[in-house]
C-alpha atoms as one frame of an Amber mdcrd trajectory, in Angstrom:
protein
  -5.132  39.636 -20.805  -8.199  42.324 -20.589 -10.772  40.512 -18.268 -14.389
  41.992 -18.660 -17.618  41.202 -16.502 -21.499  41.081 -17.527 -24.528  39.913
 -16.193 -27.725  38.329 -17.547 -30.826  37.551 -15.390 -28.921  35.923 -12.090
 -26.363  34.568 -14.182 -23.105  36.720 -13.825 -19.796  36.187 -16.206 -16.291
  36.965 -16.254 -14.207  36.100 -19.371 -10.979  36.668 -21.386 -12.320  39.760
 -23.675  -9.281  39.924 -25.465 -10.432  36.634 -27.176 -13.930  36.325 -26.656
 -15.376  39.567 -27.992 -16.570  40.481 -31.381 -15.529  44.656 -33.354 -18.502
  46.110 -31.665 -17.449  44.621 -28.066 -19.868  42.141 -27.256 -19.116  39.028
 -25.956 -18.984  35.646 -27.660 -20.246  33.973 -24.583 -23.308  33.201 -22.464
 -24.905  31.168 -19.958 -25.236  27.912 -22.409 -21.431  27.914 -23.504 -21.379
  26.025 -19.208 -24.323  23.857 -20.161 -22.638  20.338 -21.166 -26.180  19.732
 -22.596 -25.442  22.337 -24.824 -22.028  21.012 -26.102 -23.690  17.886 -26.293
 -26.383  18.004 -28.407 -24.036  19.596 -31.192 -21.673  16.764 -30.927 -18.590
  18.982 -29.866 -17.269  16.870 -26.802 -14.726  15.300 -27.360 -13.879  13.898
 -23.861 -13.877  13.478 -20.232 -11.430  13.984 -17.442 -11.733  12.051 -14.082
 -12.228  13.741 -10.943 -15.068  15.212  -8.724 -16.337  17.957 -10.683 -16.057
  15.672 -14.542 -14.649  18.537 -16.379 -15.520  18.066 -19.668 -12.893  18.449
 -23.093 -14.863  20.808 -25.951 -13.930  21.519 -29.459 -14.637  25.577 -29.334
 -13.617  25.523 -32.854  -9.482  27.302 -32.795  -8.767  25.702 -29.608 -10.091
  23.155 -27.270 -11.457  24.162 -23.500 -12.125  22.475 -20.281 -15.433  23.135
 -18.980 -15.558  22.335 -14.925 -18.429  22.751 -12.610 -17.577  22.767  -9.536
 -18.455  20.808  -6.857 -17.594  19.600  -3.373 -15.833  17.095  -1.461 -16.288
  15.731   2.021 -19.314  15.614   4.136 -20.700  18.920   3.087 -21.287  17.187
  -0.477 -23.623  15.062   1.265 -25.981  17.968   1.739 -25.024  19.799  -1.540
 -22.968  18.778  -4.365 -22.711  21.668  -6.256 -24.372  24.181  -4.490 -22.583
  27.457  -2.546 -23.722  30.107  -0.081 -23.924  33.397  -2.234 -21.944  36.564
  -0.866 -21.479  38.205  -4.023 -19.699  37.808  -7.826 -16.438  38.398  -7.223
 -16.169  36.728  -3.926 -17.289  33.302  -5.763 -15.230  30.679  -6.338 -14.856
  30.717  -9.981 -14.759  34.147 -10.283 -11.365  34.397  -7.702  -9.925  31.519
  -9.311 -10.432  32.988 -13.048  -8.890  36.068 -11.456  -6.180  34.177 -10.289
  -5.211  32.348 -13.087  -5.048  35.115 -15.304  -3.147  36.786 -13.257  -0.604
  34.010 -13.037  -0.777  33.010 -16.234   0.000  37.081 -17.381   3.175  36.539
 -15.428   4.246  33.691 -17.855   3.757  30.713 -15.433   2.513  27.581 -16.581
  -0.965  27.609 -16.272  -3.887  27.004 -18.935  -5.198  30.423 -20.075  -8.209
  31.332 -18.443 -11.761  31.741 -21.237 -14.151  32.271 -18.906 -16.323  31.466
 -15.276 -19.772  31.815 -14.914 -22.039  32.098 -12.037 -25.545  31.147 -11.312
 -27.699  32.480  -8.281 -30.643  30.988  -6.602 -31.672  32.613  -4.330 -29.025
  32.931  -0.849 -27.049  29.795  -2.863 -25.312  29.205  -6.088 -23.519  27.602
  -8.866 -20.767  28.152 -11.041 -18.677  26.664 -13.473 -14.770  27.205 -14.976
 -13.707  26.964 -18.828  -9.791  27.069 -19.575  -8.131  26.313 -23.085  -6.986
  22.500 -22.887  -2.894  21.766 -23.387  -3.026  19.849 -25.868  -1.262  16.086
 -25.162  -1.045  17.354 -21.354  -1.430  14.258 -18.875  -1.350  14.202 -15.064
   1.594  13.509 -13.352   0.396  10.569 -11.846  -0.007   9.011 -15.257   3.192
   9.281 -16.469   4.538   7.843 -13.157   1.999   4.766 -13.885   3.472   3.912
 -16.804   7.065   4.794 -15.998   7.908   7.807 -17.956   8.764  10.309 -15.425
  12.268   9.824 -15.380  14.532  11.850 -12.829  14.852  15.045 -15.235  11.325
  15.371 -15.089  10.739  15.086 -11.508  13.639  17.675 -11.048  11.749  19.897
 -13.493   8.268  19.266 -11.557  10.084  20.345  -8.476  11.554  23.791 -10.649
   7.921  24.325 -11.460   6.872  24.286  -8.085   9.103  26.082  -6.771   8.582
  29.235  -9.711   4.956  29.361  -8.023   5.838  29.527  -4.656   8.345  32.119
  -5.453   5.405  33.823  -6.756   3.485  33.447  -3.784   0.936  30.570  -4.744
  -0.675  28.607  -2.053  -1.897  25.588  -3.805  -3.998  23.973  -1.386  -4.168
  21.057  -3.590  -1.179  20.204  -4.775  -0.892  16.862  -6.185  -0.057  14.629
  -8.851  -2.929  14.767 -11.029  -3.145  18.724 -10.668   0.441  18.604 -12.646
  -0.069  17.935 -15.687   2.936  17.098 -18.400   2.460  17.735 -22.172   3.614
  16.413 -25.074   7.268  18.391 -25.003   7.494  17.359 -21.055   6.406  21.114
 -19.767   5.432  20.882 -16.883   1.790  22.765 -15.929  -0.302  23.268 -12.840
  -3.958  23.369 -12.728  -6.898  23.612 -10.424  -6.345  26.844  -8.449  -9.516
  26.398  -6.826  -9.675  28.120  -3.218  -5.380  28.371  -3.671  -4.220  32.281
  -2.435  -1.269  34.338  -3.072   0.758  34.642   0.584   4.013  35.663   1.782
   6.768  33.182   2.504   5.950  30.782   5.108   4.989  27.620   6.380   2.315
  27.008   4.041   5.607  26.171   1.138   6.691  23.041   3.407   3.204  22.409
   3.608   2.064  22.279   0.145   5.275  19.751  -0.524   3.986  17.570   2.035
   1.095  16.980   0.653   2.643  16.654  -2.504   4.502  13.736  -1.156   2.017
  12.472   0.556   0.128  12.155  -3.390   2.642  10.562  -4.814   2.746   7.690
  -1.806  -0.764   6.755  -2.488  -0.054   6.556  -6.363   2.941   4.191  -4.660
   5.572   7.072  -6.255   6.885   7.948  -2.601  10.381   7.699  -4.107   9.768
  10.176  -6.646   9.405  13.146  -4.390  13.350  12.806  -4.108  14.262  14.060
  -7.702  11.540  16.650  -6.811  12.848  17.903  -4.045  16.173  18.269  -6.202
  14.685  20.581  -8.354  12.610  22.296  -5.858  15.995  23.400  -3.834  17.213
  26.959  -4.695  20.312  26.197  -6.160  17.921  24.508  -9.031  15.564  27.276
  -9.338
């Protein structure tokens, strides 16, 4: 994966040009392809996902994307939702986590290929927004354990999943059930690499299970972190 960089006004964009740029180079992609408006008003939503930021599901034609602002959580959101102190392109938060991903994702692990993240500036502040491609039939974890079809093999092969990324070095500082996301053939897939860091063995692996575990408790699943566990253990990996 060839990821490219340009700039228009204050709006700055980094994006997948191996799919996203025409013969002569230029990219198939600008500030209104992370305007919801825009995807709106031609009818080409074709969904919703819950959460914080409202991602949004788009038909971009060959494949369907993910388009998610982002936006925070805690007290800070009280004084801005959406809104993030500027230091600089490539220190943003959608433009480390596009970096990320691809870079994950270009080691074969299972994570949505990266299209494209854009940011806006205003001023000593800004915004920014994330498109992946969508997996198609993909559902959270926490779903399936809802309606009782994450059997023990799965949870084992959550756990193998996990544990391929940490071998990696991925801190996800979110790991939970909804950012693991199952499709159709029971693949397992992580998502939402917001803020997460590649790291050295350490504490920070024990950590991320725990809070792991401590998802699947409040989606009353404490059990299932057993099976996971399984899988997780190096003999499984």
């Amino acid at each position: 994966m060839r990821l490219a960089t340009f700039r228009t006004g204050k709006v700055f964009i980094l994006y997948d040009a191996d799919s996203l740029c025409d013969a002569d180079g230029a990219p198939q992609i600008g500030p209104s392809t992370f305007d919801p408006d825009h995807w709106r008003r031609q009818a080409r939503v074709t969904g919703e996902a819950p959460g914080r930021g409202a991602s949004l599901f788009l038909d971009a034609g060959a494949a369907e994307w993910v388009l998610r602002p982002y936006r925070r959580g805690g007290l800070v959101a009280r004084l801005s939702a959406s809104r993030y102190l500027w230091t600089g392109a490539e220190r943003s938060r959608a433009f480390r986590e596009l970096r990320l991903t691809a870079h994950l994702f270009a080691q074969g692990l299972p994570v949505p290929r990266p299209v494209a993240a854009a940011v806006f500036r205003d001023g000593i502040a800004y915004e920014a927004a994330l498109i992946t491609q969508r997996l198609p039939g993909a559902r959270a974890l926490a779903e399936r354990l809802a309606d009782g079809t994450a059997d023990a093999a799965l949870l084992r092969r959550v756990g193998r999943v996990v544990r391929r990324f940490h071998d990696a070095g991925l801190d996800h500082v979110d790991l939970n059930a909804r950012n693991l996301l199952v499709d159709a053939d029971d693949r397992v897939w992580l998502i939402d690499l917001d803020r997460c860091r590649l790291r050295a063995p350490g504490k920070w692996q024990a950590a991320n299970l725990e809070r792991l575990a401590r998802s699947l408790a409040r989606f009353d699943a404490a059990s299932a972190m057993g099976a996971i566990r399984e899988g997780y253990a190096p003999a499984s990996a």
